[in-house]
N, C-alpha and C positions, 0 to 999 in steps of 0.2 A: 256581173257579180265578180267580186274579188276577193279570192280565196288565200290566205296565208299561212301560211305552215311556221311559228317559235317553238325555236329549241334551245333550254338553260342549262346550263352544265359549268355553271363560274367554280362554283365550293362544292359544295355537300348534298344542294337540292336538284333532283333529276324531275326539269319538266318538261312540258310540252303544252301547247295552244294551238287554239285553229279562230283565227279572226277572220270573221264575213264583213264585208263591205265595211268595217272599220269596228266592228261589234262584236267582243268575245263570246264566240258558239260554246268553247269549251276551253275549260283550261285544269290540268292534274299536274300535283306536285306529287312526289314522293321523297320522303324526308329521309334523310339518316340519321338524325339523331340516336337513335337507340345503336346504333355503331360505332358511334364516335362519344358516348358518352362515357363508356370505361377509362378511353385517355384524358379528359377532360377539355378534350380540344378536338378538332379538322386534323385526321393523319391522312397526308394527301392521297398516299397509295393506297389506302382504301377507301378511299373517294372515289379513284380513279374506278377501281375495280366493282364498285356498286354501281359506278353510272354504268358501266358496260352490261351490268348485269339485268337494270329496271330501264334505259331507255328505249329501247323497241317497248316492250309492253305499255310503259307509259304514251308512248306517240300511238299505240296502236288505240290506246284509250280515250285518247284526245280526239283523234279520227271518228270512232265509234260514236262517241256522246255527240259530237257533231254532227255527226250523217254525211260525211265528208269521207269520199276514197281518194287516192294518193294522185289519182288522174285527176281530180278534181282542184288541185292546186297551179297557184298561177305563180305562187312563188315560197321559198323556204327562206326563212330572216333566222339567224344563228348568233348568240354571243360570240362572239372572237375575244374577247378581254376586255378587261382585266379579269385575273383568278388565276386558277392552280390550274398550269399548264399542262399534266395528265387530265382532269377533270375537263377543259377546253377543247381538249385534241378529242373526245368521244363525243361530244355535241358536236364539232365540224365538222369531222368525217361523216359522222351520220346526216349531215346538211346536206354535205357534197355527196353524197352517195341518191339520195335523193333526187337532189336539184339535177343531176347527173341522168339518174333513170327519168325522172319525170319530164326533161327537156324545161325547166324551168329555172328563171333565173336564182339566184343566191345572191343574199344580203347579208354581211357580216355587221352584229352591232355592239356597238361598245356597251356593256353591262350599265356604264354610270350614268347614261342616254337613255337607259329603258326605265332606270328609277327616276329620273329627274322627268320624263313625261308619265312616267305612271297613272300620275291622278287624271289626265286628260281623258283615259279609261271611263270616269266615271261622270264626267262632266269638263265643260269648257272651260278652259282658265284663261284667261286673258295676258298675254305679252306684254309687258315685261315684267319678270317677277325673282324673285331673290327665291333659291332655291339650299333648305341645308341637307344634304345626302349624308344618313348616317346611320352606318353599318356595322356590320363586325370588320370588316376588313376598311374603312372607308369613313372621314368626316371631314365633311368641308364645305364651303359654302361659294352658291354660285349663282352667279347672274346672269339669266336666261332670258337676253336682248327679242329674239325673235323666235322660232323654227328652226336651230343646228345655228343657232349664234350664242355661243358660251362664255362669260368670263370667267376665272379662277379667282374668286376674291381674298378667300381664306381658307386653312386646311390646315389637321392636326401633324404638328410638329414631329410628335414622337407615336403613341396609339394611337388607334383608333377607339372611339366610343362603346362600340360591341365588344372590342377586345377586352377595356377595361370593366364590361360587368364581368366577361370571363373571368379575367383573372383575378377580380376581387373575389368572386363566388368559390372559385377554388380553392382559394385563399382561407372562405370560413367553411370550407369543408358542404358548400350546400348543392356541387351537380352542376352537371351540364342540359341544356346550355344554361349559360350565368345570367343572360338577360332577365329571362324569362324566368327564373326561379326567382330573382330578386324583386323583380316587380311584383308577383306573388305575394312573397313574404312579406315585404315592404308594407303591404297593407294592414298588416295589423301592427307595424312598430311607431315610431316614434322619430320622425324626421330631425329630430333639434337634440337627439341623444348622444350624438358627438360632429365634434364640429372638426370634417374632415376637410382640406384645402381644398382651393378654388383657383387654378393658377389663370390670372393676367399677367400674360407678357408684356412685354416694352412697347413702346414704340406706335402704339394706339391701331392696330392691325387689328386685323378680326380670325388669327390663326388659335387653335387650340391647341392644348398640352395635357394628357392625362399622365402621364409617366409619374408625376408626383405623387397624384391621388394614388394609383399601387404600392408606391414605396408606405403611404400613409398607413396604409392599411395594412399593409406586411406589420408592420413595426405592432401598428395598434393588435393585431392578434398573439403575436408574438408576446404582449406583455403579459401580465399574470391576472387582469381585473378587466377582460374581456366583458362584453357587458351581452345583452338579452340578444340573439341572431335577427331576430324582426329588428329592433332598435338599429343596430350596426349597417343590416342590409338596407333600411329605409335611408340612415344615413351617407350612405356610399351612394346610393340612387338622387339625392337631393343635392349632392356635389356635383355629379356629372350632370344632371339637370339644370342643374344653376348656370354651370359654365356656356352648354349648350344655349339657354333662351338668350341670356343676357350678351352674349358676344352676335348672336344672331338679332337679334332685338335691337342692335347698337348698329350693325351693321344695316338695317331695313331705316332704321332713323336719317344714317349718316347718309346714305344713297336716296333716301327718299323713291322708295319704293311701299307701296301699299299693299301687295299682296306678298305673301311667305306660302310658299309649300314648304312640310316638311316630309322626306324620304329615304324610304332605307329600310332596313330591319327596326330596329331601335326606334323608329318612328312607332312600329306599336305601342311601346310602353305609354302606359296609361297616367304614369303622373306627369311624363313629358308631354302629350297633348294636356292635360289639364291644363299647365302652367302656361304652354304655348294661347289656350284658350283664356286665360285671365290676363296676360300680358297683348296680348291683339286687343280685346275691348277696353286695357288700360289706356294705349297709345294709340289706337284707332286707322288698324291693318289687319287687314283680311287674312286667315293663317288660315291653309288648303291641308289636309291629310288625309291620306286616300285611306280606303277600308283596310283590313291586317290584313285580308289575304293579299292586297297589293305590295304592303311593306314589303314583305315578306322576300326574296326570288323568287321570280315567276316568269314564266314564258310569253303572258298575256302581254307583257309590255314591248318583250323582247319582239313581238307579232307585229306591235304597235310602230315601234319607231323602224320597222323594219320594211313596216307599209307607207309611211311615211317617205323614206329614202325614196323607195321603189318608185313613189306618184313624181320625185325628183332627179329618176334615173341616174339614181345612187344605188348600180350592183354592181356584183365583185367576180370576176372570175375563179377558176375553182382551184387556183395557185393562190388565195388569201390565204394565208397564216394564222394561226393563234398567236396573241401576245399577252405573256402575263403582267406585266406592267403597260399595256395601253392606253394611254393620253387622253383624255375626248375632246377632240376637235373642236377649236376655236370657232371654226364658221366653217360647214359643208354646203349650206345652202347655195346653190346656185343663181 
């Protein structure tokens, strides 16, 4: 039996997971939102200071629902980066302290590696697949040759995709997080109620831009003849969604790839799978999205690709470092 111990600590969400023989036993998140929602944003150093405060309980919870004690582990798999590097340094330490007392090895994994195998969580996907990770912190799209064989095909220029519901939603006054309130709303407005930009760039690339879409929006509330909040939010959602399928959609034709997962936070949103759902059986490509609690951070993945390394004696000594801007590896496969 092969016992695993994930621990998430990138932004804001403090988890933990306990993966048996490759099957998540147990997995808890504990959110912050209700902390971070008076700023309208992730203030890092209170990130930092909630993870210290909920990850022992949360791992202790993880363990429990499991039926798993700390002897029982054969190895601990930790985000090291990307994220906010006080938020990083409390899920390490706590790995290493760990993998430390338990005499068991430590796996450090790159956050964009746990979302980009996420859905493997819930079923098999088959090699080779175009992959768009898209996050609050994170959009870009990637081709995912084999097992730790990655290309960087495309990625946003200037935001990221999460950012820009944030700061659109801020913007009309409707809360944090901005995702998630828009999506919401959005269902009762009227997508075609203003026609907010779609930026293509040059050069026939498959890289994203939302910086425009904010400025659009600033302006548009800023004027005097603001129109219905559903209408606006649905509108500001069907821009980033447009951009999203159709540069991803362009990219699975030009490459000739048949399967799409899509991942990330943002991947919940519900008119984004829809659209991803009628554009796959337009053009005739399989498009994978794992369940919300997968979008989401979680540690279940972080477990995942951490057991994976481990079966390809990919661990780390306990001099690994956090990096908040960490790269993910072209090819670790051996």
């Amino acid at each position: 039996m092969s016992v695993v111990l994930g621990i998430e600590t990138s932004c804001d969400d403090t988890a933990a997971a306990v993966l048996v023989d490759g099957t998540v036993r147990a997995s808890v998140v504990s959110s912050q939102d209700a902390v971070h929602g008076a700023f309208g944003g992730v203030v890092p150093e209170l990130a930092s200071r909630e993870h210290l405060r909920n990850l022992l309980p949360v791992m202790d919870a993880a363990l429990d629902r499991a039926g798993i004690t700390l002897g029982d582990l054969d190895a601990v798999a930790v985000t090291r980066g990307p994220g906010l590097m006080g938020s990083l340094l409390v899920g390490l330490s706590a790995a290493k302290g760990v993998a430390l007392a338990q005499d068991v090895p430590l796996v450090g994994v790159n956050h964009l590696e746990g979302h980009l195998l996420s859905v493997q969580l819930e079923r098999e996907v088959a090699f080779p697949f175009l992959a768009l990770l898209v996050s609050g912190g994170h959009t870009s799209l990637y081709l995912a040759r084999e097992l730790g064989v990655y290309a960087l095909v495309g990625r946003t220029r200037d935001d990221a995709a999460g950012e820009a519901f944030d700061k659109a939603a801020k913007l009309l006054g409707l809360g944090y997080p901005g995702g998630r309130v828009i999506d919401t709303l959005a269902r009762e407005g009227n997508r075609t109620a203003v026609r907010f930009p779609r930026a293509r760039l040059k050069g026939g690339g498959y890289d994203f831009s939302f910086s425009g879409l904010k400025t659009a929006v600033r302006q548009y509330v800023a004027g005097s003849d603001a129109g219905a909040p559903a209408d606006v939010a649905a509108s500001v959602q069907e821009s980033i969604v447009d951009m999203l399928v159709e540069t991803t959609c362009r990219a699975a034709a030009d490459l000739r790839i048949s399967t799409v997962i899509v991942v990330g936070g943002v991947s919940a949103n519900s008119r984004l799978r829809a659209r991803f759902d009628v554009e796959a059986s337009a053009q005739g490509f399989e498009v994978v999205v794992p369940p919300v609690h997968l979008c989401t951070d979680n540690a279940a993945m972080i477990a995942h690709v951490g057991a994976c390394r481990l079966a390809h004696g990919m661990v780390d000594d306990l001099s690994v470092s956090a990096m908040a801007t960490l790269p993910l590896e072209p090819g670790w496969r051996s």
